[in-house]
TILO-100409 format. One record per atom (N, C-alpha, C, O): residue in three letters; x, y, z. Coordinates in steps of 0.02 Angstrom, whole numbers, plus 32768, in hexadecimal, padded with zeros to 4 digits. Example, Ala and Ser with C-alpha at 12.3 -4.5 7.8 and 13.67 -1.06 7.14 Angstrom:
// TILO-100409
ALA82947EE48186ALA82677F1F8186ALA82947F5B8186ALA82C87F5A81A7SER82827F908162SER82AC7FCB8165SER82858002818ASER829E80398192
// end
This chain:
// TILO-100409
UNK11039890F9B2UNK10CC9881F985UNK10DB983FF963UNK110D9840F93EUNK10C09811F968UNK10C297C5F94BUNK109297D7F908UNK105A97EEF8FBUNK10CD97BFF8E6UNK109C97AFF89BUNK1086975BF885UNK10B89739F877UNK103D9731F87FUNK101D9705F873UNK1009970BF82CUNK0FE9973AF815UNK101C96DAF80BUNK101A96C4F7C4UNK0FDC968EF7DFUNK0FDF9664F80CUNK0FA8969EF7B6UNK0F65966EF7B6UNK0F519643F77CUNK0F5C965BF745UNK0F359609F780UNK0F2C95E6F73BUNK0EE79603F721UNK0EB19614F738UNK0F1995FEF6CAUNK0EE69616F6B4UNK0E8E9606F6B6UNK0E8095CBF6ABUNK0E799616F6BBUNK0E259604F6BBUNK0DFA95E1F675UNK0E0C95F3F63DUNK0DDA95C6F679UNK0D9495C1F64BUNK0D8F95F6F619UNK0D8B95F1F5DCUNK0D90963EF64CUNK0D679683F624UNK0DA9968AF606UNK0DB39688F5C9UNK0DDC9694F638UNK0E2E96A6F5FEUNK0E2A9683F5C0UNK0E43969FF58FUNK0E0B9644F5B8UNK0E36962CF585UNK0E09963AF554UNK0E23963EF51DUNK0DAD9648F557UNK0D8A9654F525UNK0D9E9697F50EUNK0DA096A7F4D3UNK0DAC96BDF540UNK0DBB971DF52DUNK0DFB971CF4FBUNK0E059742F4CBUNK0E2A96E0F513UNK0E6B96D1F4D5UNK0E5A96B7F495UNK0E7896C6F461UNK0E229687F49AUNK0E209672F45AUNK0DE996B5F430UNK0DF596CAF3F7UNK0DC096C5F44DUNK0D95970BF430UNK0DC9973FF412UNK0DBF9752F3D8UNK0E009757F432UNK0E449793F422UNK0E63977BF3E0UNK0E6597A0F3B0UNK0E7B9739F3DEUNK0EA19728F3ACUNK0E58970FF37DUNK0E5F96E2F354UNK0E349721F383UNK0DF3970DF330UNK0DD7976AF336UNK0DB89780F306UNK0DE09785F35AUNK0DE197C1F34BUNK0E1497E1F31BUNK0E099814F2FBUNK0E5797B6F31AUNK0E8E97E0F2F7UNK0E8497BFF2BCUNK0E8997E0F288UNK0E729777F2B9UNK0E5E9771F26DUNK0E399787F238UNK0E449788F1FCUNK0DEE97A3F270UNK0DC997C3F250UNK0DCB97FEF23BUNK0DAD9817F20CUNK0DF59817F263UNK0E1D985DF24DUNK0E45985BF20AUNK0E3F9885F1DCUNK0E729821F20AUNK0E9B981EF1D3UNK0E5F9806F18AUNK0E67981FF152UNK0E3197DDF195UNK0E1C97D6F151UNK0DEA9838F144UNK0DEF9859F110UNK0DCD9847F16FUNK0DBF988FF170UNK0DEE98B3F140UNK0DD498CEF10FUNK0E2898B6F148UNK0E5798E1F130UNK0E5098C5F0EDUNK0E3798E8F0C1UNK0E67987FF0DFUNK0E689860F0B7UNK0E4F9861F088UNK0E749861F057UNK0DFF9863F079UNK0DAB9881F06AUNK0DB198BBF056UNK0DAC98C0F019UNK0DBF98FEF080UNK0DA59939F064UNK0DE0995DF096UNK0DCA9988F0BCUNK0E0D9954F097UNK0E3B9989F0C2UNK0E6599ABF07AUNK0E68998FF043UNK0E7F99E2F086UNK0EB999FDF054UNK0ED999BDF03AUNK0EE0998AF05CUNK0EF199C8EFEFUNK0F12999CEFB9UNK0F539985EFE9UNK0F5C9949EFF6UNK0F7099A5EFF9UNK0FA2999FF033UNK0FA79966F061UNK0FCA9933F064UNK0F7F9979F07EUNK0F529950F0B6UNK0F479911F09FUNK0F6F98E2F0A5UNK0F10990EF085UNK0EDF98CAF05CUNK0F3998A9F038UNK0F39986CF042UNK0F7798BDF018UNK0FBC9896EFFBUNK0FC39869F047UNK0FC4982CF04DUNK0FC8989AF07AUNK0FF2987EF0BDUNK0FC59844F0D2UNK0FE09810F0E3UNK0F879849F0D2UNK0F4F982DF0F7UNK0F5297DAF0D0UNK0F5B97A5F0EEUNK0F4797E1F090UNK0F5697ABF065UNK0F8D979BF076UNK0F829766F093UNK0FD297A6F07AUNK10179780F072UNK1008975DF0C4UNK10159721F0C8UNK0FEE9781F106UNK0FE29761F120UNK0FBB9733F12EUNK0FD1970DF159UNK0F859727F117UNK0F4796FFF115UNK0F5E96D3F0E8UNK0F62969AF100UNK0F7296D8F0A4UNK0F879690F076UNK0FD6967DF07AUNK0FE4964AF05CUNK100B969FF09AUNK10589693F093UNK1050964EF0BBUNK10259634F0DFUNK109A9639F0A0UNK10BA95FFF0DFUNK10D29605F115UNK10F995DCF12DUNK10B8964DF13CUNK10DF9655F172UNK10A39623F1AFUNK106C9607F1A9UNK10D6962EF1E5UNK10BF9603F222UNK1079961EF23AUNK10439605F248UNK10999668F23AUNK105C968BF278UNK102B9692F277UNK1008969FF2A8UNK10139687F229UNK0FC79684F22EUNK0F98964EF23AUNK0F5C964EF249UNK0FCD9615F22CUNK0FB795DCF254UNK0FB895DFF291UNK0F8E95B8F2A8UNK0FCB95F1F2AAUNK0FCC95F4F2FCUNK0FB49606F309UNK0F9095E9F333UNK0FA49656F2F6UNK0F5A9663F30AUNK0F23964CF2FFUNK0EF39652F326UNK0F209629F2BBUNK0ED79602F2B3UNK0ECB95D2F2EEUNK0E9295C9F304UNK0F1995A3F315UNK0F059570F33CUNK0EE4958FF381UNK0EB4957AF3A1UNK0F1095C9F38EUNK0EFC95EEF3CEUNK0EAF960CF3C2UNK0E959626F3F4UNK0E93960BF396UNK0E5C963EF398UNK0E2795E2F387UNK0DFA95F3F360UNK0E2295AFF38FUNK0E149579F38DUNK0E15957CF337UNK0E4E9583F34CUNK0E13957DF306UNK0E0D9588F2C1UNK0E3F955CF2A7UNK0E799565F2BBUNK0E329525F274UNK0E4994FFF238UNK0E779533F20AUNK0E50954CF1E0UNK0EB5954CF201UNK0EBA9566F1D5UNK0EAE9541F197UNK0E959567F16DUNK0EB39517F186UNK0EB694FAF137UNK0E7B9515F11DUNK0E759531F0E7UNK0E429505F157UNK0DFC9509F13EUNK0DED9554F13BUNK0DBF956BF119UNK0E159577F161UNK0DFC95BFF168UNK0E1D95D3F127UNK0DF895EFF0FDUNK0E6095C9F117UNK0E6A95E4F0CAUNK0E5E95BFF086UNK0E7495CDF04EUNK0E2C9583F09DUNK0E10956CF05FUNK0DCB95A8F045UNK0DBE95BCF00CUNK0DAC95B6F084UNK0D7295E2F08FUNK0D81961FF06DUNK0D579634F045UNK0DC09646F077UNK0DDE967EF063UNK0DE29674F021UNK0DC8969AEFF8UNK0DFE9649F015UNK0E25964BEFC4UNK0DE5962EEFA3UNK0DF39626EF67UNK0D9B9618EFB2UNK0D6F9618EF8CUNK0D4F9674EF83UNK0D319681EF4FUNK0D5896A9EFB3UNK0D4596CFEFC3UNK0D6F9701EF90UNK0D56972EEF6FUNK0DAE96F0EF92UNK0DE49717EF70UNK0DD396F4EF1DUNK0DDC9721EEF4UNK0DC996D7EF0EUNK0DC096BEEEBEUNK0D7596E0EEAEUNK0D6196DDEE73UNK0D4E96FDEEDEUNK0CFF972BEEB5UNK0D1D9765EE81UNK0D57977BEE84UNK0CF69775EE5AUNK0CFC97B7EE4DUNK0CF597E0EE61UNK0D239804EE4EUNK0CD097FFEE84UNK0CD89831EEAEUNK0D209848EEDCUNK0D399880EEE0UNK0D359810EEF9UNK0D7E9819EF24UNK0DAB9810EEE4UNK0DC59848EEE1UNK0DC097F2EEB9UNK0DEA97F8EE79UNK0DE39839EE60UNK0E19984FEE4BUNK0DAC9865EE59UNK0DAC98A3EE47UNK0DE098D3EE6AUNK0E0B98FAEE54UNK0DC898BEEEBBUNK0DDF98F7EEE8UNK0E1B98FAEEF7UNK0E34992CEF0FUNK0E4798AEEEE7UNK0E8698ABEEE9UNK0EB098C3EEBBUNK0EE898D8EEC9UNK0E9398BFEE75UNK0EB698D9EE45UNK0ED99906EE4CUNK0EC49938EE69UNK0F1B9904EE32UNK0F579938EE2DUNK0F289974EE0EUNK0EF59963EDEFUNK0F3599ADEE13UNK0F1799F5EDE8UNK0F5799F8EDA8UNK0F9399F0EDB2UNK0F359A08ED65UNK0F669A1BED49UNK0F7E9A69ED20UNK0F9C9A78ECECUNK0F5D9A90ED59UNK0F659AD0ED55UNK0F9E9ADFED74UNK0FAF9ABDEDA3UNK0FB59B00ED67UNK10099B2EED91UNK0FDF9B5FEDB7UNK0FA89B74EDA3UNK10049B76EE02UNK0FDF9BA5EE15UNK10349BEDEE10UNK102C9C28EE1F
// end
């Protein structure tokens, strides 16, 4: 059985850049309205200095600068400042 490695295609590379803006959109999702949990992780990834979320912004065709200028106008509403708020009830 011969195994053939083929170049990637046209459609490969749009279905790659669609996957990785799927995971972003996933992550601001969480980010938005997922468990308090969730929405901490989603933020440290979306605004930290790490690499990877740049990378994915480049792979998914996306500006990060511009995509977390967009965010962090989104993250300064009241409404998302509400939802982030620490609780200061003990459970």
């Amino acid at each position: 059985m011969s195994s053939r490695v083929t170049e990637p295609t046209e459609r490969d590379a749009v279905a790659e850049v669609r996957l990785w803006q799927a995971v972003i959109l996933s992550t601001i999702r969480e980010w938005i309205s997922g468990p308090l949990r969730r929405k901490r992780e989603a933020e440290r990834y979306l605004f930290g200095d790490g690499t990877d979320f740049a990378y994915v912004c480049e792979a998914a065709g996306m500006n990060v600068g511009y995509l977390r200028g967009r965010l962090g106008r989104l993250n300064a509403s009241p409404a998302k400042s509400r939802n982030l708020a620490p609780s200061s009830a003990v459970s």
